[in-house]
Backbone as a printed PyTorch tensor [residue, N CA C, xyz], in Angstrom:
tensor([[[ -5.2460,  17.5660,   1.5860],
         [ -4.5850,  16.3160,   1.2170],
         [ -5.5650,  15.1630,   1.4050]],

        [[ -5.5530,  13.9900,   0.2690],
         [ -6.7280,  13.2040,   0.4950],
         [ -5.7000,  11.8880,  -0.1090]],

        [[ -6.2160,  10.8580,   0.6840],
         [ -6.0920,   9.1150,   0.0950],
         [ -7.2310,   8.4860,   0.0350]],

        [[ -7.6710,   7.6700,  -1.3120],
         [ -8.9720,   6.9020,  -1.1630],
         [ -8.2960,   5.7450,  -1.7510]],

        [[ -8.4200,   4.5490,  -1.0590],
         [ -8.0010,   3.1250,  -1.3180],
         [ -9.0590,   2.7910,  -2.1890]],

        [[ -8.9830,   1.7070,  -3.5560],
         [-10.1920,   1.1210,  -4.1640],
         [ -9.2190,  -0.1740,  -4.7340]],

        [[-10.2860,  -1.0800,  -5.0730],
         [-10.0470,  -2.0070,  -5.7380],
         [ -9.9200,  -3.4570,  -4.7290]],

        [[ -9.9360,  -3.1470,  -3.8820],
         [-10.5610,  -4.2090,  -2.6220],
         [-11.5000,  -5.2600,  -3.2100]],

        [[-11.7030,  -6.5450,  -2.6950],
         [-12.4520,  -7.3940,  -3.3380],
         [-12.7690,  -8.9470,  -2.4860]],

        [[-12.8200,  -9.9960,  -2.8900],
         [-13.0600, -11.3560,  -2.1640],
         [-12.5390, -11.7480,  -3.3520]],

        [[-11.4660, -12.7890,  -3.2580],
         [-10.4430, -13.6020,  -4.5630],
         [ -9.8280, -14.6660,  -4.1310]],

        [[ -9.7060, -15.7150,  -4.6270],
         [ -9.5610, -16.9200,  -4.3980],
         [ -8.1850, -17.1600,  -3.8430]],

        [[ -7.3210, -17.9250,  -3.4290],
         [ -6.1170, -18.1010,  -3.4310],
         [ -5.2100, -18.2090,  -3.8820]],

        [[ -4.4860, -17.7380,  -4.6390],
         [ -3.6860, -17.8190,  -5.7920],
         [ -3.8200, -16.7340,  -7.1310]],

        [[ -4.7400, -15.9960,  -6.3870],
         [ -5.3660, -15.1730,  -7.5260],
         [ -4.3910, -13.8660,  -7.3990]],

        [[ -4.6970, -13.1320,  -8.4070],
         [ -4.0560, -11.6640,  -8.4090],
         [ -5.1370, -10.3590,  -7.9800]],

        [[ -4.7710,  -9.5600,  -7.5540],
         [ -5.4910,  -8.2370,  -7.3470],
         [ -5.1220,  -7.0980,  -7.5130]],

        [[ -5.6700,  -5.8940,  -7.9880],
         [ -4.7100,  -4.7720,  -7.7890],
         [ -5.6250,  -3.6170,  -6.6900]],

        [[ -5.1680,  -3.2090,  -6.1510],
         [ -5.0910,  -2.0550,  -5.1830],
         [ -4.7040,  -0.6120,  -5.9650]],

        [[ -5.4620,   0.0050,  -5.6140],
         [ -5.1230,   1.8310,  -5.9890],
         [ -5.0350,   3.1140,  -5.3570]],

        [[ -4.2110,   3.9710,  -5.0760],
         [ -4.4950,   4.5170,  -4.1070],
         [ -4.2210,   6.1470,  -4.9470]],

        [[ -5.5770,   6.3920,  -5.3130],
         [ -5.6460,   7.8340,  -5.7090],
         [ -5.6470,   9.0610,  -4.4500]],

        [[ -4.4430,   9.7450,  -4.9240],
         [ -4.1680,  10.7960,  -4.2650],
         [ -4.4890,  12.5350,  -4.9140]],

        [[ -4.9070,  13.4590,  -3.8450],
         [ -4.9390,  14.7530,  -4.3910],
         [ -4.5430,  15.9270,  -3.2560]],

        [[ -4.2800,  17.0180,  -3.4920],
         [ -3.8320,  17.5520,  -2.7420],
         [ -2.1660,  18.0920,  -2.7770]],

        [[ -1.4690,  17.1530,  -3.0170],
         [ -0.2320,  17.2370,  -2.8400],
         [  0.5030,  16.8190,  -4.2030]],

        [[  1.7870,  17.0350,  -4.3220],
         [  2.6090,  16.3330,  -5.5720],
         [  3.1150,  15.1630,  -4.8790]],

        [[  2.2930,  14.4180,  -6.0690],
         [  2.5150,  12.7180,  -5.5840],
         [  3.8680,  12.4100,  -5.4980]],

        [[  4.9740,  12.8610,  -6.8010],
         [  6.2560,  12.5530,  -6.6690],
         [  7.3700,  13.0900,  -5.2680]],

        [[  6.7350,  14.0290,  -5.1520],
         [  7.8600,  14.4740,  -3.3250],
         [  7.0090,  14.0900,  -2.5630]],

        [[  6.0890,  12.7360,  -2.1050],
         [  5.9350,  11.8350,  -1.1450],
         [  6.3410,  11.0390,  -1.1480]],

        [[  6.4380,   9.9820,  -0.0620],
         [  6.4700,   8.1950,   0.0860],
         [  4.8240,   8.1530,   0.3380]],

        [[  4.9470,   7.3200,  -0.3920],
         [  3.7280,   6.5980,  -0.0410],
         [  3.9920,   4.8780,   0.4950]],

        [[  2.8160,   5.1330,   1.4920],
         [  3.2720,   3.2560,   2.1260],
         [  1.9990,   2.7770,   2.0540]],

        [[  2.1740,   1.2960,   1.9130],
         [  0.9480,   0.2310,   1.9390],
         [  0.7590,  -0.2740,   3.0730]],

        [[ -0.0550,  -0.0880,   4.2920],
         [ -0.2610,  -1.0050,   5.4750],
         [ -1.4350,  -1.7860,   5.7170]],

        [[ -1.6890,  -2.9630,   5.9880],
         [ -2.8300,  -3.3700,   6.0920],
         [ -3.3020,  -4.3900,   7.6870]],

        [[ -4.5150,  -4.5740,   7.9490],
         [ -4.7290,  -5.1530,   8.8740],
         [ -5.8520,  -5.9670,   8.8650]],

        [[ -5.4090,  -6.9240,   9.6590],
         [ -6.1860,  -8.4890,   9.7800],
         [ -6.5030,  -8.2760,  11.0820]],

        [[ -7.9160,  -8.8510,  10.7210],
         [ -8.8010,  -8.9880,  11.8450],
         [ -7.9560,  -9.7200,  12.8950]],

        [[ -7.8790,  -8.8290,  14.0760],
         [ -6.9810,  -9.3500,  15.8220],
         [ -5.8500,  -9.3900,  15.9510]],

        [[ -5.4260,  -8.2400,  14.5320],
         [ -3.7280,  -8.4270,  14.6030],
         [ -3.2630,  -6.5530,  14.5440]],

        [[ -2.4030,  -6.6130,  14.2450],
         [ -1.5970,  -4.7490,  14.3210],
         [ -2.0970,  -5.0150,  13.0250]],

        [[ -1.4880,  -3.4250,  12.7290],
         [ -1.0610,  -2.8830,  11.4070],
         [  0.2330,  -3.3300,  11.3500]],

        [[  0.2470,  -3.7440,  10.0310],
         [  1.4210,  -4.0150,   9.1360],
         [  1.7120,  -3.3130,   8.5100]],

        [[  3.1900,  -2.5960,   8.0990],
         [  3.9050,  -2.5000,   6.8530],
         [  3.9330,  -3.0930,   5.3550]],

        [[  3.2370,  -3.0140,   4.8850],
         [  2.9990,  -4.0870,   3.3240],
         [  4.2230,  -3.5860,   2.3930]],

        [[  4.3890,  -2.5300,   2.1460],
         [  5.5610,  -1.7630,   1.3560],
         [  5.8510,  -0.0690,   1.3140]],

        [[  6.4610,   0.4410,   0.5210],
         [  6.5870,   1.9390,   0.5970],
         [  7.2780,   2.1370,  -0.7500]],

        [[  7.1640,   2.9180,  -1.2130],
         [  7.7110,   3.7620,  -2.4240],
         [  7.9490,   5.2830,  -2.1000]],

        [[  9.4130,   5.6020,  -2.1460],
         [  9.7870,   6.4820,  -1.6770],
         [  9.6710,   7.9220,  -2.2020]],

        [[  9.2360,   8.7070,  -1.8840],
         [  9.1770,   9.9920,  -2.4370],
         [ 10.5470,  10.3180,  -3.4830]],

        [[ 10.2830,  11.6510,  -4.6630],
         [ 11.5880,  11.4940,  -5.4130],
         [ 12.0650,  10.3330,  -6.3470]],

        [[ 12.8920,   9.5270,  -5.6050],
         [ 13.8220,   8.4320,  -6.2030],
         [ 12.6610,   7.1680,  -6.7510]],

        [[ 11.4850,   6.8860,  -5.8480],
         [ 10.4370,   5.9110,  -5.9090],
         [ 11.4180,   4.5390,  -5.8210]],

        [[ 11.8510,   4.8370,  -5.3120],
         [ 12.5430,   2.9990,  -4.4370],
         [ 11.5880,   2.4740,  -3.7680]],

        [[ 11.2130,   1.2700,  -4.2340],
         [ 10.2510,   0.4910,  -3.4780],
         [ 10.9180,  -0.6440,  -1.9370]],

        [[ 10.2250,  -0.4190,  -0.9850],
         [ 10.5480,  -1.5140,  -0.4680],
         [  9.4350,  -2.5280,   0.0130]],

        [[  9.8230,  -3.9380,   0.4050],
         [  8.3360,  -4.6650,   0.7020],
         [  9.2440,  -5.5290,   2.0800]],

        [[  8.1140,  -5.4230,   2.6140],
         [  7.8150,  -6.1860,   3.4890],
         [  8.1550,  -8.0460,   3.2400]],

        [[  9.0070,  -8.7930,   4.3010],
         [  9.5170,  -9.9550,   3.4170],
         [  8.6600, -10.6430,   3.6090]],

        [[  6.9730, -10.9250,   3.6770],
         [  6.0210, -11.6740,   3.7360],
         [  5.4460, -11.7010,   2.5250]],

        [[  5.8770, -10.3110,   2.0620],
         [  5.1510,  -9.9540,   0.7970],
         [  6.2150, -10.2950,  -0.6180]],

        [[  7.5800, -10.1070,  -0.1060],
         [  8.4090,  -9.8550,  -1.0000],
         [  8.5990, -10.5740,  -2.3710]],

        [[  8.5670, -10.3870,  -3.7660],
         [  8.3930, -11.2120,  -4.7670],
         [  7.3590, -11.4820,  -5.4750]],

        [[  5.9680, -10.9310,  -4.3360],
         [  4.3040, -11.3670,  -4.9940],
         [  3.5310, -10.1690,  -5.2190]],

        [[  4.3090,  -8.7460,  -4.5630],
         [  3.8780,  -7.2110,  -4.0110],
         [  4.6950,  -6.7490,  -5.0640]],

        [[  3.8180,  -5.5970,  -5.7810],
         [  4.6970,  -4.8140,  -6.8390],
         [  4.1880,  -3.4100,  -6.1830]],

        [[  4.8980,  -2.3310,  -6.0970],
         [  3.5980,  -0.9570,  -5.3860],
         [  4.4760,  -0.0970,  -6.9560]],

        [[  3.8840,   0.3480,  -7.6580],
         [  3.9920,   1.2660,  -8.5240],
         [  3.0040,   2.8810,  -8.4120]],

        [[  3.8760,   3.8090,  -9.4470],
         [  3.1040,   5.2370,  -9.0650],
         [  2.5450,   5.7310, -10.7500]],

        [[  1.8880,   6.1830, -10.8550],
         [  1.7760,   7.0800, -11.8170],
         [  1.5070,   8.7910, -11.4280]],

        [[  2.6430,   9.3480, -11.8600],
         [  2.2960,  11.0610, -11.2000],
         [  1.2220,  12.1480, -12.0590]],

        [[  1.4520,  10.9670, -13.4740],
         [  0.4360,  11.6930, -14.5630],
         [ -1.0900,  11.6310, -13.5930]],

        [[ -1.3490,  10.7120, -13.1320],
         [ -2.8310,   9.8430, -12.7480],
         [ -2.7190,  10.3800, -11.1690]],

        [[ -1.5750,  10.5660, -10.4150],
         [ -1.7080,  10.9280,  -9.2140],
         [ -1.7770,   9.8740,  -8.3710]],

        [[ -1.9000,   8.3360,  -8.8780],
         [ -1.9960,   7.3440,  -8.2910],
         [ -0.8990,   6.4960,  -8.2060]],

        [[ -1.0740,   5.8870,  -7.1990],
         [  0.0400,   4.4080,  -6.9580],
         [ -0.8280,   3.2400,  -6.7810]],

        [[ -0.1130,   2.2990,  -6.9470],
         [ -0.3460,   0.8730,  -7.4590],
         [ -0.1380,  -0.1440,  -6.3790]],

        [[ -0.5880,  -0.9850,  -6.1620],
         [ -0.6170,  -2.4920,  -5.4170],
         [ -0.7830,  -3.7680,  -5.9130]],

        [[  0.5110,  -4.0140,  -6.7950],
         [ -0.2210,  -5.1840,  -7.5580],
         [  0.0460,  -6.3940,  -6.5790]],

        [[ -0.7660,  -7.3200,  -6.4740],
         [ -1.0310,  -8.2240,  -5.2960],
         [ -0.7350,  -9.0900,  -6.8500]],

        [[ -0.3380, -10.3600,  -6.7640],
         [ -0.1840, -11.6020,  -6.7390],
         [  0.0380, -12.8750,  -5.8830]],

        [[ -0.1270, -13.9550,  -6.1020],
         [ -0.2230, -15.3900,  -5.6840],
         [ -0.5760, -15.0910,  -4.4140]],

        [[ -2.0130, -14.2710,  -4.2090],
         [ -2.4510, -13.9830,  -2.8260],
         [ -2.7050, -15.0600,  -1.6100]],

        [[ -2.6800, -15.2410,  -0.7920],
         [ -2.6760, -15.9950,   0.0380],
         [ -3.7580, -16.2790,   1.2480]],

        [[ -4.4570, -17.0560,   2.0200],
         [ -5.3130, -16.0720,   2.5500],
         [ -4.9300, -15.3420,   4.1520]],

        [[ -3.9990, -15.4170,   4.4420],
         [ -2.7870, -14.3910,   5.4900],
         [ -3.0790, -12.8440,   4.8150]],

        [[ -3.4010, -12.9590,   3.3730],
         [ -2.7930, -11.2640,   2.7270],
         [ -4.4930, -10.9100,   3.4300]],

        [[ -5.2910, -11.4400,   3.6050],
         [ -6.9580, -11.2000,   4.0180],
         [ -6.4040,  -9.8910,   5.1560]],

        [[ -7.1720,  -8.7630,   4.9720],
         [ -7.1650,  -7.5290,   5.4820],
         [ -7.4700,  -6.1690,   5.0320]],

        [[ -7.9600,  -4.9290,   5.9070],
         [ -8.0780,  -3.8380,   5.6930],
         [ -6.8560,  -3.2140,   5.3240]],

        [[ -6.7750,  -2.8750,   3.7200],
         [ -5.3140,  -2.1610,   3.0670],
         [ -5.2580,  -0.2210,   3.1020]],

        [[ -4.9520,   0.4560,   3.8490],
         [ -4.9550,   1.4650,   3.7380],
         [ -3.6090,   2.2010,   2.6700]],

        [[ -3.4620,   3.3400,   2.6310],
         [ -2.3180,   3.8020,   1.6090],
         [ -2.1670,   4.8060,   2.6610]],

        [[ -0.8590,   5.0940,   2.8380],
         [ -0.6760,   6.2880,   3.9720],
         [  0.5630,   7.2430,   2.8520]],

        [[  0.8030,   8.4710,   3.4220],
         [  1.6000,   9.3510,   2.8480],
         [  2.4940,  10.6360,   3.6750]],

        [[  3.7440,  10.3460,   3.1250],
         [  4.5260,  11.5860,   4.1150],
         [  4.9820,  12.1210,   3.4170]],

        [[  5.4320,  13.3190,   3.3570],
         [  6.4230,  13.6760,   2.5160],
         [  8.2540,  13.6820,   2.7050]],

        [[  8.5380,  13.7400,   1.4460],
         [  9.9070,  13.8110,   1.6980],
         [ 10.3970,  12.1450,   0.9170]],

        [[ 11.7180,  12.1540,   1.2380],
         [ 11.9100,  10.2090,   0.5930],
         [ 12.0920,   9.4050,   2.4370]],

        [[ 11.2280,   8.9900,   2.4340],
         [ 11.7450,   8.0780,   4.0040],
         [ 12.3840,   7.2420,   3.4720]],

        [[ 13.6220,   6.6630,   5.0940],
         [ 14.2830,   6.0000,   5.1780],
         [ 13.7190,   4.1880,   4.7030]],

        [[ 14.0100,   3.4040,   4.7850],
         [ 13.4430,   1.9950,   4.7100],
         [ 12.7710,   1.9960,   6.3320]],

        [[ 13.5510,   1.9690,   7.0540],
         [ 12.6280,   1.9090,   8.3610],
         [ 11.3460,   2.1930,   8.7290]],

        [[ 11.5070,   3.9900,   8.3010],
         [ 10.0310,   4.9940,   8.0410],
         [  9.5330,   4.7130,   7.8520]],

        [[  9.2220,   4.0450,   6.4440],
         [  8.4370,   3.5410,   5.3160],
         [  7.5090,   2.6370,   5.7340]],

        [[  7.7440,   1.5780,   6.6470],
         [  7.2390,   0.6010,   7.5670],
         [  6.5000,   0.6400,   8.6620]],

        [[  6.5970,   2.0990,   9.4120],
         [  5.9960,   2.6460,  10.4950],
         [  4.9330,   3.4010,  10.5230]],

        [[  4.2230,   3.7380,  10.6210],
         [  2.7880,   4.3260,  10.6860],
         [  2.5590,   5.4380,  11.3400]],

        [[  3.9260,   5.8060,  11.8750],
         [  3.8290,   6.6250,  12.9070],
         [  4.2810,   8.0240,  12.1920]],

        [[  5.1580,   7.6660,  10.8800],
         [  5.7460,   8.6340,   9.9460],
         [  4.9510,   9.2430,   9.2010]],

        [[  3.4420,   8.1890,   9.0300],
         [  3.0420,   8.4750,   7.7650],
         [  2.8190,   9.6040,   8.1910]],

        [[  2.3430,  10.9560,   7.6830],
         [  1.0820,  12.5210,   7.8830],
         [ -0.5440,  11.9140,   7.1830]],

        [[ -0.6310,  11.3310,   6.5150],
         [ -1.8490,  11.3390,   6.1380],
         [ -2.1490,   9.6510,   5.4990]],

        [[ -3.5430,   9.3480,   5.5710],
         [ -3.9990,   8.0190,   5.6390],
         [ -5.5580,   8.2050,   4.6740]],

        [[ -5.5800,   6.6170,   4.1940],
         [ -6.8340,   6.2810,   3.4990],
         [ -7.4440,   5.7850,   4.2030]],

        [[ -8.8250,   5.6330,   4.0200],
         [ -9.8040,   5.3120,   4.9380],
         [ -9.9950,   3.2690,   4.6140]],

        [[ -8.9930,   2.8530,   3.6490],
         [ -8.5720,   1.3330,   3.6580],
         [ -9.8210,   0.7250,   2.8660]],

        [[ -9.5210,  -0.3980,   2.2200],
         [ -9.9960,  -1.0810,   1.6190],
         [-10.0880,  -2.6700,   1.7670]],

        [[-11.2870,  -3.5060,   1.6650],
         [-10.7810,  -5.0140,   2.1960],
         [-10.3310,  -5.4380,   1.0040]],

        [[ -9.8100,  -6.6060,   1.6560],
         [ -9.0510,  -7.8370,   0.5090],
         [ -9.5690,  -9.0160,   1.3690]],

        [[ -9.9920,  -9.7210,   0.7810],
         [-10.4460, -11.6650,   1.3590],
         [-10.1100, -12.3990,   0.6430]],

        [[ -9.1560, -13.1350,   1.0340],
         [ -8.4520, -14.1110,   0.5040],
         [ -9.2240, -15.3480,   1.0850]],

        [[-10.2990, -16.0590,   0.0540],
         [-10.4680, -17.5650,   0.7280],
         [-11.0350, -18.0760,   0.0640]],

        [[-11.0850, -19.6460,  -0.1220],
         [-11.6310, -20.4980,  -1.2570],
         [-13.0490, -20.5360,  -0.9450]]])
């Protein structure tokens, strides 16, 4: 089972980005996959999750409205579309994966995930 985060970058404030998180190993559709990321001197965060099966997304309400996480099972990949970035969103974005559909709670915790990307930066600053 493998996650490789790409599409990491330095982007202005207000800008858009997308995030990718190609997966192999496993059938992408009977996982959740979650978005967590971390800022320099802070935890890991919950960014969102897309649930194995059903693919119900949930986000994080920091993110909520500007975070799209989409999948493609043809491509094996899921999606991070970042908009009206901020520079708070500035951090190491990993993609983590469990199987099964987690709860909303799960989805948020890190502790559920089984398997992790080795993360990607994002810099948000003028």
């Amino acid at each position: 089972v493998q996650l490789a985060e790409s599409g990491g970058g330095l982007v202005q404030p207000g800008d858009p980005l997308r995030l990718s998180c190609t997966t192999s190993g496993f059938t992408l559709a009977n996982y959740s996959i979650g978005w967590f990321r971390q800022a320099p001197e802070n935890e890991l965060e919950g960014v969102g999750c897309i649930r194995g099966r059903s693919g119900v997304t949930f986000y994080a309400g920091s993110v909520k409205g500007r975070f799209t996480i989409s999948r493609d099972t043809a491509t094996n990949t899921v999606h991070l579309e970042m908009n009206s970035l901020k520079p708070e969103d500035t951090g190491v974005y990993y993609c983590a994966g469990a199987p099964g559909q987690l709860v909303l709670s799960a989805c948020f915790r890190s502790i559920y995930m089984s398997y992790w990307g080795k993360g990607t930066l994002v810099t948000v600053s003028a």
